[in-house]
C-alpha positions in Angstrom: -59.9 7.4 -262.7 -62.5 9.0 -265.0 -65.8 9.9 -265.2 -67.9 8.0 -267.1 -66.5 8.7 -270.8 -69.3 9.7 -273.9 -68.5 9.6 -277.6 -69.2 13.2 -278.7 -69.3 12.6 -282.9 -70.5 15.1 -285.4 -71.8 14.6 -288.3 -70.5 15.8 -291.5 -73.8 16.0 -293.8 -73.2 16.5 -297.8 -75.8 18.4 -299.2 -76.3 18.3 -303.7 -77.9 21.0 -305.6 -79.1 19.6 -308.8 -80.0 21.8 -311.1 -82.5 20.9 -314.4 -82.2 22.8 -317.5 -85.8 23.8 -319.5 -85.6 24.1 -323.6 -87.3 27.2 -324.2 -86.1 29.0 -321.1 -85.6 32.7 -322.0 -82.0 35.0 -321.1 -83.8 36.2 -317.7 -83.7 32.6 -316.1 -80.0 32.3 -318.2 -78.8 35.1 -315.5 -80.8 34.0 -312.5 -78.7 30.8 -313.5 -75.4 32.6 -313.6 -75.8 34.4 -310.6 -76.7 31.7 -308.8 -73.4 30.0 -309.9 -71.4 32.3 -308.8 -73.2 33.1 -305.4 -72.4 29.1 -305.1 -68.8 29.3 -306.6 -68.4 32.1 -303.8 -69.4 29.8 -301.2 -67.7 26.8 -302.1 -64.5 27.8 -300.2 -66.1 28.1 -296.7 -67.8 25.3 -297.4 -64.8 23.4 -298.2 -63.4 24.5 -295.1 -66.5 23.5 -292.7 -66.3 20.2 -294.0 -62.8 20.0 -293.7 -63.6 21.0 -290.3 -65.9 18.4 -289.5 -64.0 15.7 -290.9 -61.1 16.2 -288.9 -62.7 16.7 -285.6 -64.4 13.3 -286.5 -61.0 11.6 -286.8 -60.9 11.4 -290.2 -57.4 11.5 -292.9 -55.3 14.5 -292.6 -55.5 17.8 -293.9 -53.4 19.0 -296.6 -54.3 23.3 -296.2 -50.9 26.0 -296.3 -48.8 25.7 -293.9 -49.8 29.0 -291.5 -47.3 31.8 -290.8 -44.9 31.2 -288.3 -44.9 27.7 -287.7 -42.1 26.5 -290.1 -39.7 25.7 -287.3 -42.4 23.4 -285.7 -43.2 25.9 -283.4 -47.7 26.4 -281.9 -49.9 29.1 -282.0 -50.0 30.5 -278.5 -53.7 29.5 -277.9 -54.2 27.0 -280.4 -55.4 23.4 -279.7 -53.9 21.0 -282.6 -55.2 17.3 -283.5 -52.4 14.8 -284.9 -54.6 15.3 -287.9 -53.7 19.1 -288.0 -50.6 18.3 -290.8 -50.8 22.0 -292.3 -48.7 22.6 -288.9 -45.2 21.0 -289.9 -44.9 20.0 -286.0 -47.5 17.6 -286.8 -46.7 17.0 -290.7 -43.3 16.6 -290.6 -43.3 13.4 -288.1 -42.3 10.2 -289.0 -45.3 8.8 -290.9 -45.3 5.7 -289.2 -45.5 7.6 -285.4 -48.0 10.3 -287.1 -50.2 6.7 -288.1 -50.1 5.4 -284.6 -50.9 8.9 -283.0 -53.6 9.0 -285.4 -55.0 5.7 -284.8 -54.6 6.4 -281.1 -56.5 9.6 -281.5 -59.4 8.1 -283.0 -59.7 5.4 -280.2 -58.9 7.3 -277.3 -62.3 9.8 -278.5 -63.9 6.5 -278.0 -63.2 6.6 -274.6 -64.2 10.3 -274.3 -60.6 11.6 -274.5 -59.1 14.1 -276.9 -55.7 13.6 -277.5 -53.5 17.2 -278.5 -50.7 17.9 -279.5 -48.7 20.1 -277.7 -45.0 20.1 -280.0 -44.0 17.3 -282.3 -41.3 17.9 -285.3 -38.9 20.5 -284.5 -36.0 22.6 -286.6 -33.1 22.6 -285.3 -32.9 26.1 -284.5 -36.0 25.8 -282.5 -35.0 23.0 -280.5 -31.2 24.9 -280.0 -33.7 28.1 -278.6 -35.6 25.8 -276.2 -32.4 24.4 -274.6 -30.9 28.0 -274.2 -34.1 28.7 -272.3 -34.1 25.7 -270.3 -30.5 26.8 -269.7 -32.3 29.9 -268.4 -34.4 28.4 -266.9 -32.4 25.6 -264.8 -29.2 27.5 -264.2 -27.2 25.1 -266.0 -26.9 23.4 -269.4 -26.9 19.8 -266.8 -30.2 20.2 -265.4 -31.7 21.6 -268.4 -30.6 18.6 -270.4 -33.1 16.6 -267.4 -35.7 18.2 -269.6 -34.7 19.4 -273.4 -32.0 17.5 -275.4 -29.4 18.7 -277.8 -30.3 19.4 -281.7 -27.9 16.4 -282.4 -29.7 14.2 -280.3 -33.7 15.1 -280.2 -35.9 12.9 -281.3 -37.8 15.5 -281.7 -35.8 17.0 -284.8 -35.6 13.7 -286.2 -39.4 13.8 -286.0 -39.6 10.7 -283.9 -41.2 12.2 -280.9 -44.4 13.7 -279.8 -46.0 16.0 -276.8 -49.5 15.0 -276.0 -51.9 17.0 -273.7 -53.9 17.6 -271.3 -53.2 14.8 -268.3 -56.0 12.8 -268.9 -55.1 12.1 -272.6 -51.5 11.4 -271.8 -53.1 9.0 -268.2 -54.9 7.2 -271.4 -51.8 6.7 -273.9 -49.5 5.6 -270.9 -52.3 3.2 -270.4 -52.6 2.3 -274.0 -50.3 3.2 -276.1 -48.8 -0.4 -276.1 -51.6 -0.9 -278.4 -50.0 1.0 -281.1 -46.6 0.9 -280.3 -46.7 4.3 -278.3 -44.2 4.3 -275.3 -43.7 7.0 -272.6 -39.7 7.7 -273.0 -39.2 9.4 -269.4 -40.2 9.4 -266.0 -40.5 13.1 -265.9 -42.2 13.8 -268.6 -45.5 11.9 -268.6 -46.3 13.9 -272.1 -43.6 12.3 -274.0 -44.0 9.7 -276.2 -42.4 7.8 -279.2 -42.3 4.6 -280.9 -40.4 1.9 -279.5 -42.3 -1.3 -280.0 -44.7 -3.2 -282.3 -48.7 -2.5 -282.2 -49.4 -5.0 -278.7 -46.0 -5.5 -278.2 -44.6 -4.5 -274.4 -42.8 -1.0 -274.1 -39.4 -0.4 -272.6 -39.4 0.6 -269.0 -38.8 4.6 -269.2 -36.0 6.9 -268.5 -35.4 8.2 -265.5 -34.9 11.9 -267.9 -34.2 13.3 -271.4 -30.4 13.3 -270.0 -30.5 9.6 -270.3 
């Protein structure tokens, strides 16, 4: 269904300044000294945050950085492309470790195969799960065939942090494939991007809703 798939890995290289101290140096090189400290000090932030960079995008642990304006209620930057290893972003953080491990793990293996695996909304408040049924509401014409698509506060897994959207098509074509693998089931028919976990790591998933209204 794909093209072949290449692994597309960067490399996170550490770099050491060691520095050697004379006896019999004068003050001049005692401030050349200084300022390079603190030209390095300066830099160590960005720095920080490359690797950081890099070590994410090579599937490695999770990143621990503020959690970014806005977001609190699970909600995504308009624009933004998240990993499951983006856990600054409570949508990611706040999921139930043992689903964020197997999205994780999934993650790593499915960049393998030449597919990225995003996350398009995982943990939700309350309040923003009550706003996205009122829209679907909206949307639908009725609070029936917007429950086909967004559940209750009470019942969303999503609130409880037991449920995750992954994106684009091709990565969720790969977890419907093999998410088995790591206990990862698609939960409906109509929502291919929907996925929780509902069986061991190899174990056989249950055949999927026909919609979120059960």
């Amino acid at each position: 269904m794909h093209d072949n798939p290449t692994t597309n890995r960067s490399t996170t290289a550490a770099r050491r300044f060691p520095g050697r101290t004379v006896a019999g140096v004068g003050a001049v090189v005692v401030v050349a000294l200084a300022a390079t400290w603190g030209v390095t000090a300066r830099s160590e932030p960005a720095a920080r945050a490359a690797a950081a960079a890099d070590h994410e995008r090579d599937g490695g642990e999770a990143t621990t950085e503020a959690t970014p304006e806005g977001t609190e209620g699970g909600d995504i930057p308009s624009g933004r492309e998240l990993t499951p290893f983006d856990t600054r972003y409570p949508a990611i953080g706040r999921l139930d470790k043992p689903l964020l491990k197997a999205v994780q793990e999934a993650a790593r293996d499915a960049r393998d195969d030449g597919i990225e695996l995003r996350v398009t909304s995982g943990w939700r408040s309350k309040d923003h799960q009550q706003r996205l049924l009122d829209e679907g509401i909206e949307k639908y014409g009725s609070p029936e065939k917007a429950r086909q698509f967004v559940n209750t506060p009470q019942k969303s897994t999503h609130v409880s942090g037991k449920a995750v959207d992954i994106g684009p098509t091709d990565a969720d074509d790969w977890l419907i494939r093999n998410g088995s693998d790591y206990g990862l089931c698609q939960v409906y028919t109509n929502e291919m991007w929907h996925f929780e976990l509902l069986t061991g790591p190899g174990g056989a998933c249950p055949a999927p809703l026909s919609n979120a209204a059960g």
